[in-house]
N, C-alpha and C positions, 0 to 999 in steps of 0.2 A: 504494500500500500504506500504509493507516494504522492505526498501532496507538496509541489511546488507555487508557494505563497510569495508576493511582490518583498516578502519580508524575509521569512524563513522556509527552510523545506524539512517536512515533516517523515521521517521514510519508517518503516517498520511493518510488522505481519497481520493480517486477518484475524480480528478474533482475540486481539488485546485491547486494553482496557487504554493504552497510549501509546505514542510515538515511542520508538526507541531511540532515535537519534534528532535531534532539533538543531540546525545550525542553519548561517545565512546564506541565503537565496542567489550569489554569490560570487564569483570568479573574480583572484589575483592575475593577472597575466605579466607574467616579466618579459621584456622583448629577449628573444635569440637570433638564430641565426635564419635568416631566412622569411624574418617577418613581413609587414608591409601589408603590400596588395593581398597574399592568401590570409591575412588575418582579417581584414576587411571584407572579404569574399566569405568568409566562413562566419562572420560578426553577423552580416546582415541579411545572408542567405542565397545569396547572389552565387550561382554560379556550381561547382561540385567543390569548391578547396574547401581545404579544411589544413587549420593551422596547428592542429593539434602536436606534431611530433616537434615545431620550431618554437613554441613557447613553452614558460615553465608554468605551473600552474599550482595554485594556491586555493585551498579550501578548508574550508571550518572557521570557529573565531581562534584558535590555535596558531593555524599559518597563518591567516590573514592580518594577525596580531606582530607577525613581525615585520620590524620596519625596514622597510625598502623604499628608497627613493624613485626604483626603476619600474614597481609598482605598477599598474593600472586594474580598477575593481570596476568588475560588470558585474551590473544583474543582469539576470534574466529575464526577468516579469518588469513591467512598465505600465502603471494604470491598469492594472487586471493584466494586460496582453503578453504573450511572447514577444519581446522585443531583441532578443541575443540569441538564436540555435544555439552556436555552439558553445555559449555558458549552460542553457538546459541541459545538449544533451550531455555537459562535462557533470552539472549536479548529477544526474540521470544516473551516468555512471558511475562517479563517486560514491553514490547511494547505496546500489545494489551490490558492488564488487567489492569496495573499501570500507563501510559503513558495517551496512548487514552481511558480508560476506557471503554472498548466495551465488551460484551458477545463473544467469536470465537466463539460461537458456532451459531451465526445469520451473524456472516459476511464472504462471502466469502475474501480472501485474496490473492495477488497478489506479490508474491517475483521475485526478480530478482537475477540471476545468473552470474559468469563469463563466459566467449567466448569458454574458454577451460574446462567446469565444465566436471567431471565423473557420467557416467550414474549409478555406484554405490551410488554417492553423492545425486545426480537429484533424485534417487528413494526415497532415505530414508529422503529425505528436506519432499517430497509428502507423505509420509506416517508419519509421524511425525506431519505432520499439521491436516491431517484425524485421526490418532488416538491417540495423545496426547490434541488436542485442539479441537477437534472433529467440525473442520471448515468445512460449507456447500459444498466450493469448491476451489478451488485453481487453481494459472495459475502461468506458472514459464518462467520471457522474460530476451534473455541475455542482461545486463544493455547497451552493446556498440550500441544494435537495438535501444533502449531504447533515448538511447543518440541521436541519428537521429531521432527519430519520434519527439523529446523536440524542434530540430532545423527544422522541417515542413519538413523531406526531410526520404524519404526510401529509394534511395540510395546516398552512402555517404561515406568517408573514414571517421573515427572516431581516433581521438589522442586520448585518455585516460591515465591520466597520474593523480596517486595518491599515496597513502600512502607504498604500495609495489612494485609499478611495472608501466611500459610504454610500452603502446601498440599502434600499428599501425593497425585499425581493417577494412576493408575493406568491404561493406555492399551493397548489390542488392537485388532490390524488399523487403528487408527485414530480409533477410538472411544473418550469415558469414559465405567467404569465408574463411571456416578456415585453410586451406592451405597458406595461402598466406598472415595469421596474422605472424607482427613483434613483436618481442618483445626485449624491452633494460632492461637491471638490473640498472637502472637509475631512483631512486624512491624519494620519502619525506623523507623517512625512513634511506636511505643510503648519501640525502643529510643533512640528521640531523646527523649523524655521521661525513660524512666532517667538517662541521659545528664545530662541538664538538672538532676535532682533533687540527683545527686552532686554537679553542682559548685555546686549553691547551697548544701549542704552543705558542701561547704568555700567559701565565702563570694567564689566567683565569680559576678561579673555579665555575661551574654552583652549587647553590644550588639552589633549588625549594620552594614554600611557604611551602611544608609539612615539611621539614627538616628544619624551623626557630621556634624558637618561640619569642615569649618575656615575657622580666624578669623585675618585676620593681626592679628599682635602690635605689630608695627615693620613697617618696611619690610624685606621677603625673607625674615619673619620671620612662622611659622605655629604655630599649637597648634590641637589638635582638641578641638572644642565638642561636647558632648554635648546631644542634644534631648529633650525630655519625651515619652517614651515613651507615657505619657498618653495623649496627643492625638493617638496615631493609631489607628485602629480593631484589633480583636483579632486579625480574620483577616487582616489585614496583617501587624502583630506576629509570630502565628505562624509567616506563611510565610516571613520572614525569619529568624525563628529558627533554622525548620527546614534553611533551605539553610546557614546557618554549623554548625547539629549533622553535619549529613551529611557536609560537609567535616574537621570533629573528627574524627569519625567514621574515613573515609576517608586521612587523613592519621596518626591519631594509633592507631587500636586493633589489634588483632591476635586471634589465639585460639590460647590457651596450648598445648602439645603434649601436656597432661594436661591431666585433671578440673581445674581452677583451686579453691583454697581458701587461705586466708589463711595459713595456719600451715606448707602446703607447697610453696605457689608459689614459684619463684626470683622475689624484686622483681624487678617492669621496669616504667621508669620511663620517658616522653616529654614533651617542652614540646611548646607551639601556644604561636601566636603570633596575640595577637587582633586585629581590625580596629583599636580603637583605642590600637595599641600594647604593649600589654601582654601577657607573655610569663609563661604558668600552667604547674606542672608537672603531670602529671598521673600519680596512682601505680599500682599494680596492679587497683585496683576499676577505674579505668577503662579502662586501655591492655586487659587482659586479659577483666575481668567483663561490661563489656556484649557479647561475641560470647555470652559463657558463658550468656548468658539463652539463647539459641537451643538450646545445644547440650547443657548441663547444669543445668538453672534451677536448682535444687534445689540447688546446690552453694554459690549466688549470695544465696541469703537464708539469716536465721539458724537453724545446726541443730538441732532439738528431738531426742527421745529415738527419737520414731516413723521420722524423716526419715533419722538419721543409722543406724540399724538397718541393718546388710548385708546381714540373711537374709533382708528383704523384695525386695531387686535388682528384678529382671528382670520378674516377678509384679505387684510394684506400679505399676510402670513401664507395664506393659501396662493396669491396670486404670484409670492418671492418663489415656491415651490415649482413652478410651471415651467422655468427654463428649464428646468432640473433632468426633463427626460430625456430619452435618447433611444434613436431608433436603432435596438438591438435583433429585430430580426431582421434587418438591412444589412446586417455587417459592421455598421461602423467600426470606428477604431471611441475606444473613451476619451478620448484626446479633445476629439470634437465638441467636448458637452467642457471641456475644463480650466475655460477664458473664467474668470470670476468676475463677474459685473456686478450691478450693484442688485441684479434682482435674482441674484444666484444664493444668496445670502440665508436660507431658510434655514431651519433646525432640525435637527434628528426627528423632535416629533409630530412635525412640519410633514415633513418627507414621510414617518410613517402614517400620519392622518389621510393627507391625499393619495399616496398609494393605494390606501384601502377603500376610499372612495372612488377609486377609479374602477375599480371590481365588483362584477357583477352583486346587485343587491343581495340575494338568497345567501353569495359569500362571503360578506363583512364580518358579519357577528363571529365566524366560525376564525376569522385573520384577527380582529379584535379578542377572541378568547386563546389565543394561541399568536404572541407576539415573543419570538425566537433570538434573544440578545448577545452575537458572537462576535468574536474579535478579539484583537489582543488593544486596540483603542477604545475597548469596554470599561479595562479592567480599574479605573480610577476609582477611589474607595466613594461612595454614594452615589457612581453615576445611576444605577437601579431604582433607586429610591427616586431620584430628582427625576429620572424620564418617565417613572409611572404616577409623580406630579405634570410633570409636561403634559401627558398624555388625557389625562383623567379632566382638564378641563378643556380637553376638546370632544373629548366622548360623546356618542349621540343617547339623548335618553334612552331610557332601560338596556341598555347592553353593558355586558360585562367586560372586564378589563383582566387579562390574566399574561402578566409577561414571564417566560420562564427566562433563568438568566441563573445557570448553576452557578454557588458560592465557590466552590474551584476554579482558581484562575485558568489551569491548565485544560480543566474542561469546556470553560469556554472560548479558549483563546485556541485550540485544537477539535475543535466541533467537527471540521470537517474532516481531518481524518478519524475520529470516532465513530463516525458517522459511515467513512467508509468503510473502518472495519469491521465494524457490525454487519454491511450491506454484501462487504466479499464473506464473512465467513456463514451466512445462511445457506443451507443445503439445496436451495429452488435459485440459488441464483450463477448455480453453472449449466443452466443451460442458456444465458445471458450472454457470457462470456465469446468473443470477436477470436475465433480459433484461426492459428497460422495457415490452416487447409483453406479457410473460408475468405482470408484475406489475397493467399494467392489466386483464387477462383475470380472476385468481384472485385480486387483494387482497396483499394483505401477508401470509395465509397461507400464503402458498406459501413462506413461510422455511425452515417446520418439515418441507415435504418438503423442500426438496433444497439446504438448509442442516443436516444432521446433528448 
């Protein structure tokens, strides 16, 4: 079972209870000999190279933790999508041969996809596993279904909210409504930039472990040497950066038990303590404000005349929601939905109110009693509580309100491969299974039947 996430990749067997292996989504590449053009041909998909035997390559937070200047970190996933082959298929294989140690070629394998995936993408995931890893069989479920079979429930409204992106995914019998999926450009990724702006705003500088080292002074005697940041490539930079925000993040913010604003907030205040020593306090913009981007943006930047008007509520709210969708049975790419204008601006429970409005009447009540909260941009202490406030004053009379949202982080930051492993270890669901016999007979179309 492998779930490659914009953030982490999740790999491990059917029929456990978690992932066994969790690292990030990923690839070091050191140039060697022979780089260039075939690295780029293999980067973007272009063509049959493949740079694999001319670069060095770096995986886990382990290797990727050492510092190199000659460095360059791809992901793989970008906004939901495949944006790197041959980072995928390098996780791909790092998963199966290094990780879990297993033969592909004895085990069927089970990936998961996003809601809006392209049946260009769909095809060539499926052929890629049959003829690069020459695996028995393969089944490809989108992670948001995934995420509701982890919570016992096939239909179900699904929040999804991670490293690139926040979705409102709408779910019957099994299926998405992909019509009628929201989507906010309200990610980890974009609140690890807030994050970063404040405190350059107040005149903190992030360094990360890779950029320290230490120098002894005397003998038994150390101080930490700062390195020219400079000199090491951007997307290295970043991804360093981004694992010390996450950890801020993680350790230091919360979400207020109210609308958060400046003037009515109770202060609350937290220190972090940074890799090199140094100990920042941090005050209510950011212990409280960055969950508030998710949950009440509008609260979070400054109030104009139009913004802070009460009478417009619930009306505008619904109308900030509308740019939000995005034609995913078209193909698109997510890209197209993720300009932030000023009416892109709505809330988690924004996004989940109109989603559900957009769906057949008979099916509200059943998406309203069954609202599915996964992610690892969930896991801030009270967001549960403040979004089934959110939520609860926009409810339509007499219907009930029931969001499941397990108290383990791991469960619901892992929903979707729990979810798949539940789904490959059932005894009725090898006869599901996209067998090597049946992929050389029909092509790699055979995804779109009997991968749903």
């Amino acid at each position: 079972m492998l779930d490659v996430g914009c953030g982490f990749v999740k790999a491990g067997y059917a029929g456990e209870s978690e992932p066994k292996h969790v690292f990030p989504s990923c690839v070091g590449f050191a140039p060697g000999e022979g780089g260039g053009e075939a690295s780029k041909k293999a980067r973007t998909g272009e063509g049959g190279a493949s740079a694999g035997g001319e670069q060095r390559c770096y995986m886990g937070e382990g290797q990727l933790g050492v510092s190199s200047r000659e460095m360059e970190v791809r992901y793989a996933m970008d906004d939901g999508m495949v944006s790197d082959w041959e980072a995928l298929e390098k996780l791909w294989s790092h998963s199966l041969v290094d990780r879990l140690k297993v033969d592909p070629r004895q085990h069927p394998v089970l990936l998961t996809e996003p809601v809006h995936n392209t049946r260009s993408i769909r095809e060539r995931m499926v052929s890629t596993m049959f003829e690069q890893h020459s695996t028995p069989a393969v089944f490809i479920a989108k992670n948001a279904v995934l995420s509701a079979f982890a919570s016992g429930r096939s239909t179900a409204l699904v929040l999804k909210s991670g490293s690139s992106q926040t979705l409102a995914v709408p779910i019957h019998e099994g299926y998405v409504l992909l019509k009628n999926v929201i989507r906010l450009p309200v990610s980890g990724n974009s609140l690890n930039a807030l994050a970063a702006r404040r405190l350059e705003e107040q005149g903190v500088s992030l360094r990360p472990h890779s950029f320290l080292s230490k120098k002894e002074t005397s003998a038994g005697k150390f101080a930490v040497q700062q390195l020219n940041m400079g000199e090491f490539k951007e997307s290295y930079q970043a991804f360093h950066a981004g694992q010390l925000l996450n950890d801020l993040k993680a350790v230091s913010c919360s979400v207020s038990p109210w609308r958060y604003q400046d003037k009515l907030a109770v202060p609350q205040a937290a220190q972090y303590a940074l890799p090199d020593g140094n100990v920042i306090d941090l005050g209510s913009e950011l212990v409280y404000g960055i969950a508030e981007e998710m949950l009440a943006p509008a609260s979070t930047r400054p109030l104009t005349k139009d913004s802070s008007d009460a009478g417009g509520g619930a009306a505008a709210r619904e109308a900030e929601a509308a740019p939000m969708e995005q034609d995913d049975a078209a193909g698109k790419g997510a890209g197209a939905a993720a300009a932030a204008g000023p009416k892109e601006r709505a809330s988690v429970a924004d996004a989940i109110h109109k989603c559900i409005h957009k769906c057949d009447v008979d099916l509200k009540r059943h998406l309203y009693g069954a609202i599915v909260v996964t992610g690892g941009n969930t896991l801030y202490e009270g967001y549960v509580e403040r979004l089934t406030k959110e939520l609860a004053v926009r409810l339509p009379q007499q219907t009930k309100l029931n969001i499941i949202a397990p108290a383990a982080g791991t469960e619901r930051q892992f929903s979707s491969w729990i979810g798949g492993s539940i789904l490959g270890s059932l005894g009725t669901f090898n006869q599901l299974w996209i067998s090597s016999a049946e992929f050389k007979e029909s092509g790699a179309n055979i995804v779109h039947s009997k991968c749903p």
